[in-house]
Z-matrix of the N, CA and C atoms (Angstrom, degrees):
N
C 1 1.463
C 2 1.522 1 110.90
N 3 1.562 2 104.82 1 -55.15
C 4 1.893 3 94.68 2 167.34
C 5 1.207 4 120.44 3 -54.45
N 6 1.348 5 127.14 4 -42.59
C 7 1.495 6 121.95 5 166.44
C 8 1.393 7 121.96 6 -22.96
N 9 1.756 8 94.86 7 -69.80
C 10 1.708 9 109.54 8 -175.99
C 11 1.381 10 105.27 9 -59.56
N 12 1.369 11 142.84 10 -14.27
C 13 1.163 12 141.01 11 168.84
C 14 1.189 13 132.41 12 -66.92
N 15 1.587 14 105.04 13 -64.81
C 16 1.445 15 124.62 14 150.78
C 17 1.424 16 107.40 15 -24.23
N 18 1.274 17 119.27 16 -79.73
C 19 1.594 18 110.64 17 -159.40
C 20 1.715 19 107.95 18 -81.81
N 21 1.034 20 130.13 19 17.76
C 22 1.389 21 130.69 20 -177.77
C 23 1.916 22 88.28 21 -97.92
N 24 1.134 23 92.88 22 -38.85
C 25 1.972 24 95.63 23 -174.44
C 26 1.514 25 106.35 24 -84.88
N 27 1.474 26 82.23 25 -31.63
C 28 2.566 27 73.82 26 167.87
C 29 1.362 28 102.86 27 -69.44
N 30 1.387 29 133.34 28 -45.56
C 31 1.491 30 137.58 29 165.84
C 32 0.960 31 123.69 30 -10.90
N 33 1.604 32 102.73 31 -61.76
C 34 1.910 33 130.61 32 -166.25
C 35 1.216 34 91.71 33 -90.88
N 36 1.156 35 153.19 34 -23.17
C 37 1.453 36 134.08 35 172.09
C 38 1.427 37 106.22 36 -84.83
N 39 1.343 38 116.55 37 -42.39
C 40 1.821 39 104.34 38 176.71
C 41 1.568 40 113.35 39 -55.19
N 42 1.620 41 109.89 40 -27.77
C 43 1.435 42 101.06 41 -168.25
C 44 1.602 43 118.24 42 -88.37
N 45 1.478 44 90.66 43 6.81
C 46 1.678 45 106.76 44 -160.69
C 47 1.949 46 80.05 45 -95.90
N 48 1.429 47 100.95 46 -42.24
C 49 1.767 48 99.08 47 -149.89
C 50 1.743 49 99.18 48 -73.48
N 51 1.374 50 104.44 49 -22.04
C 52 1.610 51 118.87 50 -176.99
C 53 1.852 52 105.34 51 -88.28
N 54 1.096 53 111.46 52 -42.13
C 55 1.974 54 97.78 53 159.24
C 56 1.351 55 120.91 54 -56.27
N 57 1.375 56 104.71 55 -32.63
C 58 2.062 57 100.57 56 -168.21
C 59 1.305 58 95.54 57 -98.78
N 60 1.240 59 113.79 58 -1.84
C 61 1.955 60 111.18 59 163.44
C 62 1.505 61 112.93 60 -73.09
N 63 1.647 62 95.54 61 -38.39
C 64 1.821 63 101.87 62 -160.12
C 65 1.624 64 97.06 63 -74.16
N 66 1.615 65 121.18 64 -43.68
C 67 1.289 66 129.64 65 176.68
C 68 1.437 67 131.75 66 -73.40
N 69 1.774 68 107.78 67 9.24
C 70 1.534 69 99.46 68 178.70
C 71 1.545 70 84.63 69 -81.12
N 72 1.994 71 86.16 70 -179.83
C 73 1.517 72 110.44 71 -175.79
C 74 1.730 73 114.39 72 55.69
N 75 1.440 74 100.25 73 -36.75
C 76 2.010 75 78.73 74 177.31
C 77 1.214 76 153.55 75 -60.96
N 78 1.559 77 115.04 76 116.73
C 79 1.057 78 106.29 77 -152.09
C 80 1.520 79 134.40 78 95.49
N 81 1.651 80 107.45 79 16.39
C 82 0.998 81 122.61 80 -160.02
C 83 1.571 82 86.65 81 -120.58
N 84 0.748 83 125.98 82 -40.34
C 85 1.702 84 127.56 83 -166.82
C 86 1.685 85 109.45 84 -43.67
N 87 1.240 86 95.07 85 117.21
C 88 1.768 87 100.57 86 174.11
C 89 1.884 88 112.07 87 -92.94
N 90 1.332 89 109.82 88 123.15
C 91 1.630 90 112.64 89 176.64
C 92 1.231 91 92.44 90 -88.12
N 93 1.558 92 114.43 91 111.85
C 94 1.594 93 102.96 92 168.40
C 95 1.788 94 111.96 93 -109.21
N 96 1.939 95 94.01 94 -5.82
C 97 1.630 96 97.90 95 -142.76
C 98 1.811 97 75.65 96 -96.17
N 99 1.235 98 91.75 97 150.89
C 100 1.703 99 104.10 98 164.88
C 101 1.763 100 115.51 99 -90.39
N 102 1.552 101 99.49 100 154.16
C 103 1.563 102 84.41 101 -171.36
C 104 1.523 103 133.58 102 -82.33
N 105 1.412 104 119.83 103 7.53
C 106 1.564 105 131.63 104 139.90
C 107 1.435 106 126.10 105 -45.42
N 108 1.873 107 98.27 106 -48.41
C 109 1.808 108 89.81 107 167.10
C 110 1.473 109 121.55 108 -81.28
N 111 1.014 110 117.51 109 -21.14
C 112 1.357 111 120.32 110 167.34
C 113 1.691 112 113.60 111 -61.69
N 114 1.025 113 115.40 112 -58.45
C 115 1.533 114 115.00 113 176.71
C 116 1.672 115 113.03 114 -72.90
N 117 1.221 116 127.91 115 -15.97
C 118 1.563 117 112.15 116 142.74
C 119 1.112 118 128.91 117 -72.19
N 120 1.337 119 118.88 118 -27.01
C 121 1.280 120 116.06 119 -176.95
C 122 1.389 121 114.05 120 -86.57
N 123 1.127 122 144.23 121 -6.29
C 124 1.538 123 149.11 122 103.44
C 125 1.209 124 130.56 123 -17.87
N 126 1.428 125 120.89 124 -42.05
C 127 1.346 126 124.43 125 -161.10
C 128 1.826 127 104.94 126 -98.37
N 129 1.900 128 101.20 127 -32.51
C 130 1.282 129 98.49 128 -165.41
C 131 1.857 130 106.33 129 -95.22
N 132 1.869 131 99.33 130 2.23
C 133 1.793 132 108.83 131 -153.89
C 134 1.768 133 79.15 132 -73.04
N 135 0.948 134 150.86 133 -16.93
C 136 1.147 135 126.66 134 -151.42
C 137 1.665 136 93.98 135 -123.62
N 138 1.120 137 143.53 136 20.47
C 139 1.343 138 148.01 137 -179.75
C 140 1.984 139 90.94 138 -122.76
N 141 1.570 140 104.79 139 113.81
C 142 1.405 141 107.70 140 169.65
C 143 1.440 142 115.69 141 -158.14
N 144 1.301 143 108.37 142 -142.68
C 145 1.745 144 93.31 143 -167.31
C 146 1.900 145 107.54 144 -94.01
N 147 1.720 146 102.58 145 5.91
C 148 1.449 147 86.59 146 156.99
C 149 1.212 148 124.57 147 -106.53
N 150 1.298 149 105.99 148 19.36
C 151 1.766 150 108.31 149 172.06
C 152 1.794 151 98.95 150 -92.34
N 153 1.574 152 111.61 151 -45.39
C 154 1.248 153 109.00 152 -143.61
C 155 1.846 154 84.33 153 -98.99
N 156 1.261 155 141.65 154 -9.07
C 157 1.575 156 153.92 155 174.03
C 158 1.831 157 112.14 156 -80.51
N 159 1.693 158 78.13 157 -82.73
C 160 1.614 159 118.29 158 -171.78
C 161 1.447 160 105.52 159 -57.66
N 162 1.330 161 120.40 160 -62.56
C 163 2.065 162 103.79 161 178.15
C 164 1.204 163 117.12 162 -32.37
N 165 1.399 164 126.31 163 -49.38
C 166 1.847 165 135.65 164 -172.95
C 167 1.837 166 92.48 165 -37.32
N 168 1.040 167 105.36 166 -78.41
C 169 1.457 168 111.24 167 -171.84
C 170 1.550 169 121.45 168 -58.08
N 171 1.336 170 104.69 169 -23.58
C 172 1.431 171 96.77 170 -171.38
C 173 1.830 172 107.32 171 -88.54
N 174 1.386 173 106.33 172 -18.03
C 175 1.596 174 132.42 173 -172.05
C 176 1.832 175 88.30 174 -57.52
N 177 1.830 176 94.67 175 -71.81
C 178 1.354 177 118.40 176 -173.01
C 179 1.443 178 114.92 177 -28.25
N 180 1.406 179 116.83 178 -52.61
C 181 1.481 180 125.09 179 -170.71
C 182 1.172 181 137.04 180 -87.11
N 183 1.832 182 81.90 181 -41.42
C 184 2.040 183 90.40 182 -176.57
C 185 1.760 184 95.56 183 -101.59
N 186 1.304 185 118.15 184 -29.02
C 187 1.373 186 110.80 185 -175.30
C 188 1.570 187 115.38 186 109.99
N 189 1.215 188 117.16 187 163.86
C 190 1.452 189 106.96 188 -175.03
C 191 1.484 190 110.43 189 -70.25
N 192 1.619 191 121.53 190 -45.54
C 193 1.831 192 114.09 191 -168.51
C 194 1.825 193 84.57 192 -57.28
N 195 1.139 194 125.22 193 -62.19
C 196 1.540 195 119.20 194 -155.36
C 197 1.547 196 111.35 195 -46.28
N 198 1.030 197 108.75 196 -43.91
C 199 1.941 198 118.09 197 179.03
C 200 1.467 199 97.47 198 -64.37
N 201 1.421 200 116.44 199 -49.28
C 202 1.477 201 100.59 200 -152.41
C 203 2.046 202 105.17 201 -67.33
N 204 2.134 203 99.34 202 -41.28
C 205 1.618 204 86.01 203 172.18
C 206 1.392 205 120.27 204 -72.69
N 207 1.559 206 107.93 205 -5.29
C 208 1.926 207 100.23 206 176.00
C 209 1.541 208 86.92 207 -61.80
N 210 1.281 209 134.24 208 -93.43
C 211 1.060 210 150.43 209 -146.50
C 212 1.304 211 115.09 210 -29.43
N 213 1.730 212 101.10 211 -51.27
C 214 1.630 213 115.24 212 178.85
C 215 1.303 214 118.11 213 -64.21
N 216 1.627 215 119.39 214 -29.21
C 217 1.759 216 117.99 215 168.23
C 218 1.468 217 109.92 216 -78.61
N 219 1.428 218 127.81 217 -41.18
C 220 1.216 219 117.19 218 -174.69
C 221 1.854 220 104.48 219 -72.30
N 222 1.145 221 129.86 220 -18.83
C 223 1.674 222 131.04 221 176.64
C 224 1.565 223 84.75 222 -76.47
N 225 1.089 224 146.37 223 -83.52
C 226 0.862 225 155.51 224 -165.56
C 227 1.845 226 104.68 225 -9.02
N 228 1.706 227 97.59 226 -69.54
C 229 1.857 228 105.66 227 -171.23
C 230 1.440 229 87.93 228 -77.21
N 231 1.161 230 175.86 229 -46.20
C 232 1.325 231 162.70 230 80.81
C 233 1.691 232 108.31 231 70.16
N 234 1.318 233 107.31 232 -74.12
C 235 1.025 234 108.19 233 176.65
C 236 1.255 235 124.22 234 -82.36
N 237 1.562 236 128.35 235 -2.40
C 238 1.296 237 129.61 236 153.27
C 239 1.056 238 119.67 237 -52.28
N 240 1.347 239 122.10 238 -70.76
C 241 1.379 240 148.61 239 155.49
C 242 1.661 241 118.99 240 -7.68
N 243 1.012 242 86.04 241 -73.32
C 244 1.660 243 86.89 242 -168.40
C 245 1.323 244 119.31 243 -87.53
N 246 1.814 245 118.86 244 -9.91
C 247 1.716 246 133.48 245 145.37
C 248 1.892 247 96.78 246 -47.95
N 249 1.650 248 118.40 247 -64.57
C 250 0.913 249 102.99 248 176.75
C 251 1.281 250 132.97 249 -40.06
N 252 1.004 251 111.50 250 -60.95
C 253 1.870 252 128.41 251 178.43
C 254 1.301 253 123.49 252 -32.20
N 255 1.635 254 95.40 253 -44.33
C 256 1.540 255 136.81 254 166.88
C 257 1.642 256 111.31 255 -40.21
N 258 1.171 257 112.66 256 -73.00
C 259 1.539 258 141.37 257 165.95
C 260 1.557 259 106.65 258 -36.51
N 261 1.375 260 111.54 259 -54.60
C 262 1.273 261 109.62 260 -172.03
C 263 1.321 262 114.85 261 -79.85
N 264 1.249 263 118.56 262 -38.00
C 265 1.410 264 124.44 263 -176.91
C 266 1.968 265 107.18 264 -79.60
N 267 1.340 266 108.51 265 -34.37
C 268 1.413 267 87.68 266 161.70
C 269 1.561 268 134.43 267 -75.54
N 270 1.630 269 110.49 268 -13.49
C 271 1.348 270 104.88 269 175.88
C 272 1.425 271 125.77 270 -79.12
N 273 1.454 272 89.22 271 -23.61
C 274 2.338 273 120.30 272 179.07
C 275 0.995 274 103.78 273 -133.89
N 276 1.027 275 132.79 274 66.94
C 277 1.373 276 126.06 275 158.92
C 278 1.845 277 117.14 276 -45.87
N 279 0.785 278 104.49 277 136.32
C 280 1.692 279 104.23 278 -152.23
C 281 2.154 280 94.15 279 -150.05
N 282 1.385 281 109.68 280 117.81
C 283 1.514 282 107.54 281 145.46
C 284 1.276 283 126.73 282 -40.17
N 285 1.338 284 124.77 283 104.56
C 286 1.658 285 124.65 284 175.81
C 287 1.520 286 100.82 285 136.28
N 288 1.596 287 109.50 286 170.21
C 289 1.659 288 108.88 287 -178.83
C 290 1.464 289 106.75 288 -114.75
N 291 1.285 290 107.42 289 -151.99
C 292 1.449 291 110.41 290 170.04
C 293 1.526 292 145.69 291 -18.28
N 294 1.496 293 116.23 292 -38.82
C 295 1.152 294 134.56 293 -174.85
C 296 1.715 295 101.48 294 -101.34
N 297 1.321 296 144.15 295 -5.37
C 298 1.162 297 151.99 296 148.26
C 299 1.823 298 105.64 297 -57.86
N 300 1.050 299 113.45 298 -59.15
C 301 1.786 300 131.66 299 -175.69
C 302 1.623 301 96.32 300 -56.98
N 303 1.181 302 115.90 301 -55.79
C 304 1.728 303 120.36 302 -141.34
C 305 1.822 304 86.07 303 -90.10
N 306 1.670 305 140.91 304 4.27
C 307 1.463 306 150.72 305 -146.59
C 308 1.365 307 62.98 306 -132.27
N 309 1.667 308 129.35 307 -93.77
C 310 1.481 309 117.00 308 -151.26
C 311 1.544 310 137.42 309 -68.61
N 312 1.512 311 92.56 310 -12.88
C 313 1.519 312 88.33 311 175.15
C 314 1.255 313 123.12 312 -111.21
N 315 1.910 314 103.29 313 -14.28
C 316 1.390 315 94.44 314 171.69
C 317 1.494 316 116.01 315 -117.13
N 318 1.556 317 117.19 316 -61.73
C 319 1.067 318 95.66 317 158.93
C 320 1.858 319 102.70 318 -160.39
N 321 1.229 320 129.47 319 157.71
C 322 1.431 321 141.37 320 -162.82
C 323 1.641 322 89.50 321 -39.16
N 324 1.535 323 109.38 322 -52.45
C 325 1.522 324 102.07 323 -146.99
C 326 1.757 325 125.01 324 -84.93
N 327 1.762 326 88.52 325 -12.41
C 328 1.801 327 111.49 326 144.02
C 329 1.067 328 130.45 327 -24.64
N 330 2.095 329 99.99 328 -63.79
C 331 0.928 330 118.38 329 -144.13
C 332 1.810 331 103.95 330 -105.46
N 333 1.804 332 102.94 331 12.91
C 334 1.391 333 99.94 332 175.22
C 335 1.532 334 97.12 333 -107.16
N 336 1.879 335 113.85 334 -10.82
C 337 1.422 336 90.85 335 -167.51
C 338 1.510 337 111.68 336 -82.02
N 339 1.553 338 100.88 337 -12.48
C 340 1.248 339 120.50 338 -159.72
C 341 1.610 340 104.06 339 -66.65
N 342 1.322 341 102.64 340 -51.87
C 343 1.812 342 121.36 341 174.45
C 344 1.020 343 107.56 342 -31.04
N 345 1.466 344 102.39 343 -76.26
C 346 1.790 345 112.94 344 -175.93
C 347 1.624 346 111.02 345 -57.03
N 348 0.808 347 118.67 346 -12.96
C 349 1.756 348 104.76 347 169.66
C 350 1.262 349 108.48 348 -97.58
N 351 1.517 350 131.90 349 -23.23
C 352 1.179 351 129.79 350 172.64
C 353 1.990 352 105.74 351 -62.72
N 354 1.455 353 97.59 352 -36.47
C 355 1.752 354 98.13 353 -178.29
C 356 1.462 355 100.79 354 -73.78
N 357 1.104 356 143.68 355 -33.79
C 358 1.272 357 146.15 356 163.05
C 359 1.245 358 136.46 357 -33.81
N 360 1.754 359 101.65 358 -45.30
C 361 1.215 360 108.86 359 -171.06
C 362 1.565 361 97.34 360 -128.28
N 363 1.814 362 131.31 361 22.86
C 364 1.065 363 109.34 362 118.66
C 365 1.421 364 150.83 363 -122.20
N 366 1.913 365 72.11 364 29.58
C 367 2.390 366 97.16 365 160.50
C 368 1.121 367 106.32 366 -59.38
N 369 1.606 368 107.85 367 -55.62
C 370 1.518 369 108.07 368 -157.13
C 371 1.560 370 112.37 369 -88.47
N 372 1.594 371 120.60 370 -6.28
C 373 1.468 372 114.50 371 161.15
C 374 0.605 373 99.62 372 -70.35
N 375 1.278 374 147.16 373 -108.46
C 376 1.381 375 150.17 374 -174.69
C 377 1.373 376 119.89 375 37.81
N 378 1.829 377 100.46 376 -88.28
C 379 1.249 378 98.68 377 174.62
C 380 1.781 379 142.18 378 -74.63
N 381 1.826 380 101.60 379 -11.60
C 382 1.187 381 118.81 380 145.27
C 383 1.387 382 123.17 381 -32.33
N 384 1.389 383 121.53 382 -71.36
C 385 1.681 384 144.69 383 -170.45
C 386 1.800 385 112.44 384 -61.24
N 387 1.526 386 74.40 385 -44.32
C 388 2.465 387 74.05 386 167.73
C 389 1.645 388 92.92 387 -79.09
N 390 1.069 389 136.81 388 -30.48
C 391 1.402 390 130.85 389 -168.53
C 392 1.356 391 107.43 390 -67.46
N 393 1.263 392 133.73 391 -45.91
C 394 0.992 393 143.86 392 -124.16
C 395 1.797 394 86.05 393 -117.58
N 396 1.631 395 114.26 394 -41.98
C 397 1.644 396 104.26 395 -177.99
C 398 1.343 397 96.85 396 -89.04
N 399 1.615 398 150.63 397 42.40
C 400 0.935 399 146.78 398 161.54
C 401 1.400 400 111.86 399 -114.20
N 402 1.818 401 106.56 400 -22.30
C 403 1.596 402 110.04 401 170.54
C 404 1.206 403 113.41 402 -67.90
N 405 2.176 404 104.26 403 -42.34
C 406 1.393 405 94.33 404 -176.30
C 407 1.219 406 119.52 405 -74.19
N 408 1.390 407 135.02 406 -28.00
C 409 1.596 408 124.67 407 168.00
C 410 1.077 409 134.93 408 -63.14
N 411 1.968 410 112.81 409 -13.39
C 412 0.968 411 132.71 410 -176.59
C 413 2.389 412 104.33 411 -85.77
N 414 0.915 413 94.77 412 -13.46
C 415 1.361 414 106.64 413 165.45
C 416 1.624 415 121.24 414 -48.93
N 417 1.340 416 111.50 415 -53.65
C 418 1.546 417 132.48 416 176.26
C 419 1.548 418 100.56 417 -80.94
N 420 1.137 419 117.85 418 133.96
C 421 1.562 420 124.61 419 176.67
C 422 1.267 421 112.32 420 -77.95
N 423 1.662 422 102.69 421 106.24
C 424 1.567 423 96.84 422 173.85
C 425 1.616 424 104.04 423 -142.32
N 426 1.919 425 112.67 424 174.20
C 427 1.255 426 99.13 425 -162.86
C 428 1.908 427 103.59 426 -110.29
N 429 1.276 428 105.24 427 58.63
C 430 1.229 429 117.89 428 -156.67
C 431 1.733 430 112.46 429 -107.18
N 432 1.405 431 125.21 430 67.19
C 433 1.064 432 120.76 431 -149.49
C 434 1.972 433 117.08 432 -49.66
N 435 1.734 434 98.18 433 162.36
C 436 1.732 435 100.19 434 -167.52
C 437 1.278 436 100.33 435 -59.79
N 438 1.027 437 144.47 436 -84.79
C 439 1.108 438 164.92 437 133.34
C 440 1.322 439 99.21 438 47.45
N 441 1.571 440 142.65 439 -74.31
C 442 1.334 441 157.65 440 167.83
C 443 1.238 442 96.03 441 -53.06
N 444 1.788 443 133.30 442 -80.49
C 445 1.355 444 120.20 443 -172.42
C 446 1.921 445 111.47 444 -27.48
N 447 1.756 446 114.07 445 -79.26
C 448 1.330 447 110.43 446 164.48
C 449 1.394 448 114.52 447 -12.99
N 450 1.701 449 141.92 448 -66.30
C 451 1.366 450 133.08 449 -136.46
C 452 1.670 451 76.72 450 -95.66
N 453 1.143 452 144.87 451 -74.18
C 454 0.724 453 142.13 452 -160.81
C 455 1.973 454 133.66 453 -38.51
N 456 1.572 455 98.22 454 -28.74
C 457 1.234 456 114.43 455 178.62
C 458 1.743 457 99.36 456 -104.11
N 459 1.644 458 134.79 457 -36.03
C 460 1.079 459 109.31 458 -175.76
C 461 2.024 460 110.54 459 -80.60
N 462 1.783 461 111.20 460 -8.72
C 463 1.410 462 102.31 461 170.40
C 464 1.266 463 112.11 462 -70.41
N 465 1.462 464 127.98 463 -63.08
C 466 1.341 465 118.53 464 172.10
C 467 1.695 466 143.71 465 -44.36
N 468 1.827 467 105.00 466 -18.05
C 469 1.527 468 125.18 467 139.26
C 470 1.830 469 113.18 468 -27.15
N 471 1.734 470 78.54 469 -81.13
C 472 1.561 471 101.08 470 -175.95
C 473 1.500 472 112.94 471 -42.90
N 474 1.582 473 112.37 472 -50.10
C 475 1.421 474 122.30 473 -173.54
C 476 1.612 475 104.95 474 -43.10
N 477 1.311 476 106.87 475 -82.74
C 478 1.383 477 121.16 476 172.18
C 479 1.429 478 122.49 477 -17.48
N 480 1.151 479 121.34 478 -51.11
C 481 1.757 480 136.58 479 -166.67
C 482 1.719 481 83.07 480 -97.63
N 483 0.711 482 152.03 481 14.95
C 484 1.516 483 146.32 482 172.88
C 485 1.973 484 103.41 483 -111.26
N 486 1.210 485 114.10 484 -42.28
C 487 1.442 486 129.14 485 -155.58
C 488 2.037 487 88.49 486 -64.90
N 489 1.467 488 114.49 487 175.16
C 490 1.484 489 135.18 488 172.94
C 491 1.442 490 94.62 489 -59.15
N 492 1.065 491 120.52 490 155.61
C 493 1.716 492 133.74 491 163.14
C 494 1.562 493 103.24 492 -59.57
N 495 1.143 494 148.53 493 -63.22
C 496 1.478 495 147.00 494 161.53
C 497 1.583 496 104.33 495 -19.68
N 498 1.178 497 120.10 496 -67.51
C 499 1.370 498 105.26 497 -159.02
C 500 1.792 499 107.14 498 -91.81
N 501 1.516 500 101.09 499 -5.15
C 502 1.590 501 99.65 500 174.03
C 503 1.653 502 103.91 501 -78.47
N 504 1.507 503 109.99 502 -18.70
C 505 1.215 504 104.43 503 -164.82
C 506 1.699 505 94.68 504 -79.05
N 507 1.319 506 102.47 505 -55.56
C 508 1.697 507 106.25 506 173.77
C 509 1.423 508 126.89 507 -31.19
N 510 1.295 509 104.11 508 -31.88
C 511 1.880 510 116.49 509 176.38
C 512 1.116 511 102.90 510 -110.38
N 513 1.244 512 137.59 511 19.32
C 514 1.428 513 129.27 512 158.22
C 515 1.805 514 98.55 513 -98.87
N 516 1.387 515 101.45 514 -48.93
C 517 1.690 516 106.07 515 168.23
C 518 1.398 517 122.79 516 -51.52
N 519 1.155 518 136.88 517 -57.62
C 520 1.492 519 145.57 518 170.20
C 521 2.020 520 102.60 519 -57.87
N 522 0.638 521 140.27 520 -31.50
C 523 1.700 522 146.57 521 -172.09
C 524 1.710 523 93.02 522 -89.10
N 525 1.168 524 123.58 523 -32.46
C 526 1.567 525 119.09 524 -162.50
C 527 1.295 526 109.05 525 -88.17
N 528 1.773 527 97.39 526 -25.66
C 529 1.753 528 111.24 527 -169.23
C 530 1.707 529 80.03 528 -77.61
N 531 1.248 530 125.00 529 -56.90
C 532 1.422 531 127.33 530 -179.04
C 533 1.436 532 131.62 531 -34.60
N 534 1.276 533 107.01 532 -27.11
C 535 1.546 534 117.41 533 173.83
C 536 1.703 535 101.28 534 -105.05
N 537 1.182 536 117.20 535 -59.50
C 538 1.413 537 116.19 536 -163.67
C 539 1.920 538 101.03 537 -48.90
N 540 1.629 539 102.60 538 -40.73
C 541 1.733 540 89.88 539 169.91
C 542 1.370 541 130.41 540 -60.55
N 543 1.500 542 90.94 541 -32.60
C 544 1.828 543 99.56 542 -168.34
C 545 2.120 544 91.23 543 -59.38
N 546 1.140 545 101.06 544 -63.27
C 547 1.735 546 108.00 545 -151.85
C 548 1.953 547 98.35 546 -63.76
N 549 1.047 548 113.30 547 -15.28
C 550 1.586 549 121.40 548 165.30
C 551 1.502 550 102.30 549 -74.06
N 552 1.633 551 128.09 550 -63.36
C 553 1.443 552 104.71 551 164.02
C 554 1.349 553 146.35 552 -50.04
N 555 1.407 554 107.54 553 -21.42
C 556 1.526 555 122.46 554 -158.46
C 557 2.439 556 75.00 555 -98.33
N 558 0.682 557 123.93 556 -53.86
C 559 1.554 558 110.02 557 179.41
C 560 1.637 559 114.26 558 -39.70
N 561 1.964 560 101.54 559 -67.07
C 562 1.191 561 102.07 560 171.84
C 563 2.029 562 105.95 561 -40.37
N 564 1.036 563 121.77 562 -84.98
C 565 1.204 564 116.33 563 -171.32
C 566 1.390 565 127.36 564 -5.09
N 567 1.811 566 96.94 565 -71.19
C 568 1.219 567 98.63 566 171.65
C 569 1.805 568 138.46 567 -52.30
N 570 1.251 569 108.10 568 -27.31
C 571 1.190 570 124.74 569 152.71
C 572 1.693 571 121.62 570 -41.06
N 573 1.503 572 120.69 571 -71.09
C 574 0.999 573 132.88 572 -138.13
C 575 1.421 574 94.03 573 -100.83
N 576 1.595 575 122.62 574 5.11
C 577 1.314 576 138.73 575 165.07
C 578 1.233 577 124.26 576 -104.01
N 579 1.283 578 120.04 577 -46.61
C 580 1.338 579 122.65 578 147.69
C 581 1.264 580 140.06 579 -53.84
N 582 1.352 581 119.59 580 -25.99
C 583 1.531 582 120.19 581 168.38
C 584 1.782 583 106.69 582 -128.56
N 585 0.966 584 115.47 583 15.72
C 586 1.609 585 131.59 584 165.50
C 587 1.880 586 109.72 585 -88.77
N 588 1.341 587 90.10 586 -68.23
C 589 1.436 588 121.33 587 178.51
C 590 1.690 589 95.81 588 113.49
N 591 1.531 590 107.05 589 -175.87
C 592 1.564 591 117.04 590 160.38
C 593 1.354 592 134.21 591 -60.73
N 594 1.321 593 127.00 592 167.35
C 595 1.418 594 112.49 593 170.72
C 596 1.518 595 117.12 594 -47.35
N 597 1.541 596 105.17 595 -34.61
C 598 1.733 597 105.42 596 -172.15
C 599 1.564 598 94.45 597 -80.93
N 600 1.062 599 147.10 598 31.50
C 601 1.437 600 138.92 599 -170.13
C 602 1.509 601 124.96 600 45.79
N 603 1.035 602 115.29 601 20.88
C 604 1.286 603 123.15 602 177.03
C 605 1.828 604 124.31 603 -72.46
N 606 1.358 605 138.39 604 120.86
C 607 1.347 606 124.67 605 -133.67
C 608 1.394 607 82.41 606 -106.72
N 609 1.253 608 132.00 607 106.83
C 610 1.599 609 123.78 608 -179.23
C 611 1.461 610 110.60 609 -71.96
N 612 1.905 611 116.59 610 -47.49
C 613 0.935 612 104.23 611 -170.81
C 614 1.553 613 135.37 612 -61.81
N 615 1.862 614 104.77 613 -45.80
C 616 1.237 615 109.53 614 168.73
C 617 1.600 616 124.62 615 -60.69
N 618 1.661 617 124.08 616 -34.70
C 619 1.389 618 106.82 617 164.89
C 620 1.478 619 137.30 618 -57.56
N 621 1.977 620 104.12 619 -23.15
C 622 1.176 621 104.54 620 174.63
C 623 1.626 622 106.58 621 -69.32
N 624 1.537 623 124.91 622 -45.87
C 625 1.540 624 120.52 623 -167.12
C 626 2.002 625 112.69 624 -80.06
N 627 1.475 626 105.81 625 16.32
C 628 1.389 627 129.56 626 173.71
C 629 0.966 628 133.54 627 80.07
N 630 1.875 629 119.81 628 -5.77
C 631 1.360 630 136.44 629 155.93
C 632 1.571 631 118.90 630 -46.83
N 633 1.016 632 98.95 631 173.22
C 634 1.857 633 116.93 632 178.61
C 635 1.366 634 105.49 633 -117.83
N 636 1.894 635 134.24 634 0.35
C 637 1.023 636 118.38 635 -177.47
C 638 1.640 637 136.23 636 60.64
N 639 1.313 638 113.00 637 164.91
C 640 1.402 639 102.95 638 173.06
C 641 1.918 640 110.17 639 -94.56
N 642 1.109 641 78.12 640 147.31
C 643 1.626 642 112.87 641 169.47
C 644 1.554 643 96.15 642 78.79
């Protein structure tokens, strides 16, 4: 009979410790971001230094059809993903990202492996992304040592992700307008070079696809 007691009250405490599991965070979620920064920061999260770096090389090797279906299968699970995420976060909206979701719905130990790869892979962005805008500034000849470029671009990183949600949202908005214009010019460009030609009239596009073009 104490037995059956005992575990009827371990019962009621698991079911007690598993309700105030299901009910943390609810209702805790602060909307601070307006929905302009939210929809740039969507629009511009996927424009970075391997679109505006990484294509050169990937163009070079695999070729344009190969990039364009790499691109189109990896958007593809991409957009599963984060429709999912979508789903989840509108039904629970919950403080935290990915590894919060993958703890409550599937299971805690998911949702620790999940963490640690999220810390993983944004150790090693990180220092990729200052790396990578130090090549591109390092493009233009200047006498601006690496060393400073680096401190200089990973403090103002830091700055940013440190600031109120309002004004992170504001510099996530102004930076998105910043890229989403750049890669809208760099299209036009390519366009108006390829079937324009160069200043010297030279027809890039049709010599690359093996024609002679008109005129």
């Amino acid at each position: 009979m104490a037995d059956i007691e005992s575990a009827t009250r371990h019962g009621d405490f698991a079911g007690d410790l598993k309700a105030e599991h299901e009910r943390r965070n609810v209702g805790t979620l602060e909307r601070k971001l307006k929905s302009r920064h939210v929809q740039f920061m969507a629009l511009s999260g996927a424009i970075g230094t391997g679109l505006f770096v990484g294509s050169g090389q990937v163009l070079s090797l695999a070729g344009p059809l190969s990039a364009f279906l790499a691109y189109l299968i990896t958007a593809f699970n991409v957009y599963c993903v984060v429709h999912s995420l979508g789903e989840m976060a509108t039904y629970l909206p919950l403080p935290g990202a990915v590894p919060v979701y993958a703890a409550r719905y599937v299971d805690e130990a998911l949702g620790f492996a999940v963490a640690w790869n999220y810390w993983w892979q944004i150790a090693i962005g990180v220092p990729i992304e200052v790396t990578i805008s130090v090549v591109i500034v390092d493009y233009w000849p200047n006498a601006v040592p690496t060393a400073a470029l680096i401190t200089l671009f990973l403090f103002a990183m830091v700055l940013v992700n440190c600031l109120p949600v309002r004004v992170y949202g504001e510099a996530e908005f102004a930076f998105g307008a910043v890229k989403l214009t750049t890669i809208v010019g760099l299209i036009l460009l390519m366009l108006i070079v390829t079937l324009g030609g160069t200043p010297d009239g030279e027809r890039i596009g049709f010599r690359y696809w093996g024609g002679s073009g008109p005129g």
